[in-house]
C-alpha positions in Angstrom: -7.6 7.9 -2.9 -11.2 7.3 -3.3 -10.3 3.7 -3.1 -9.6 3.6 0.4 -13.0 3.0 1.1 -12.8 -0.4 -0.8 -10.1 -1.0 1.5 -12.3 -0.8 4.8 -14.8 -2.9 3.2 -12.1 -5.7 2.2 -11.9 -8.4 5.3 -7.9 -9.4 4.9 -7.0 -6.5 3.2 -3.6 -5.1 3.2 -2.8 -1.3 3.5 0.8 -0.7 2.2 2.5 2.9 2.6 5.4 2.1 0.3 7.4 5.3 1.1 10.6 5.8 2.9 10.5 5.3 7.0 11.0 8.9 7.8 7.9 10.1 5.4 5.9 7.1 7.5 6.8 8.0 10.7 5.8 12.0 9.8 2.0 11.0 8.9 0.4 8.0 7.2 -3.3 6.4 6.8 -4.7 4.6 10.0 -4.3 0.9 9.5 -1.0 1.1 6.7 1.7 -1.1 7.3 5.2 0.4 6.5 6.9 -1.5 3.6 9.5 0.3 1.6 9.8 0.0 -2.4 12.4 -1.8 -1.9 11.2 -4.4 0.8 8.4 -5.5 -1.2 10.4 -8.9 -2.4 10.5 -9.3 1.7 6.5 -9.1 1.9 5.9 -10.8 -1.3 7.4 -13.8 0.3 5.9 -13.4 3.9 2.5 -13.1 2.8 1.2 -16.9 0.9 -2.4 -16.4 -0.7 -1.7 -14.3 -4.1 -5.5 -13.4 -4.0 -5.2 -11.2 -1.2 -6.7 -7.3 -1.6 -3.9 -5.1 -0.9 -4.1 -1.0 -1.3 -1.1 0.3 -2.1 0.1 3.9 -2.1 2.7 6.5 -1.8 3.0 10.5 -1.4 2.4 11.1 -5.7 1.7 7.5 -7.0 4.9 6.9 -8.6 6.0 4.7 -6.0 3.0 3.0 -5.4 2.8 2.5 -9.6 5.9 0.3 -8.8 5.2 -1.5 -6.1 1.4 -2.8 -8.2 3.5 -3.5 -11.1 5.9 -5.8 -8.7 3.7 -7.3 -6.3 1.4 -8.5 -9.9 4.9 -9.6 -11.6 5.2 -11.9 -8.7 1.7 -13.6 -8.8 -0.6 -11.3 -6.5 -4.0 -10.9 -8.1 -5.7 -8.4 -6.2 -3.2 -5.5 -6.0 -5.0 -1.7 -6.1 -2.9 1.6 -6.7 -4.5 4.2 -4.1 -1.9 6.9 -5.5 -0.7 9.3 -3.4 -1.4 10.8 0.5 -1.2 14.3 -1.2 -4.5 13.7 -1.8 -5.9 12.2 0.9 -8.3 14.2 2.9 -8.6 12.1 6.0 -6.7 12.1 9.7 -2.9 10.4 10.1 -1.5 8.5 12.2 2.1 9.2 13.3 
C-alpha cells in the first residue's frame, strides 16, 4: 500500500477495490470505486483513454494481481497493483 500516495498525487486517477460487494460495503479506502473481478470487462469499456493512472487493489493482492494483468491485456498503460487492504494502515469508509 505505499502506493496510495501516488494515487492522491495522480489528477484523473482511478481507485479500484476489486473485491466482492459485501467486503466493500464492510470497509474500503476513501475515494475507491467498487468494481468486482469480474466487472472489469464492464469498466474497461466505460472508461476511453488507456493512459489513465488507476490503483488497483484487493484484501491479499491476488485479486488485484488479476485485475492489472486484465485491465493491461486490454490496452491500459498506467495500471498499479496497491495489494491488499490487510495492510493498509489508514481510516475506511463504509
Amino acid at each position: 500500500m505505499e502506493r496510495l500516495k501516488d494515487y492522491y498525487t495522480q489528477q484523473a486517477a482511478i481507485l479500484i477495490d476489486v473485491r466482492q460487494p459485501d467486503e466493500y460495503e464492510k470497509g474500503h479506502i476513501p475515494g475507491a470505486r467498487s468494481i468486482p473481478l469480474q466487472k472489469l470487462r464492464d469498466f474497461s469499456l466505460e472508461v476511453t483513454d488507456k493512459d489513465t493512472p488507476i490503483y488497483v487493489y484487493c484484501l491479499s493482492g491476488a485479486r488485484s494481481a488479476r485485475a492489472v494483468r486484465a485491465l493491461r491485456g486490454v490496452g491500459f498503460t498506467a495500471v498499479t497493483d496497491l495489494g491488499g487492504i490487510s495492510s493498509y494502515q489508514g481510516e475506511l469508509e463504509k
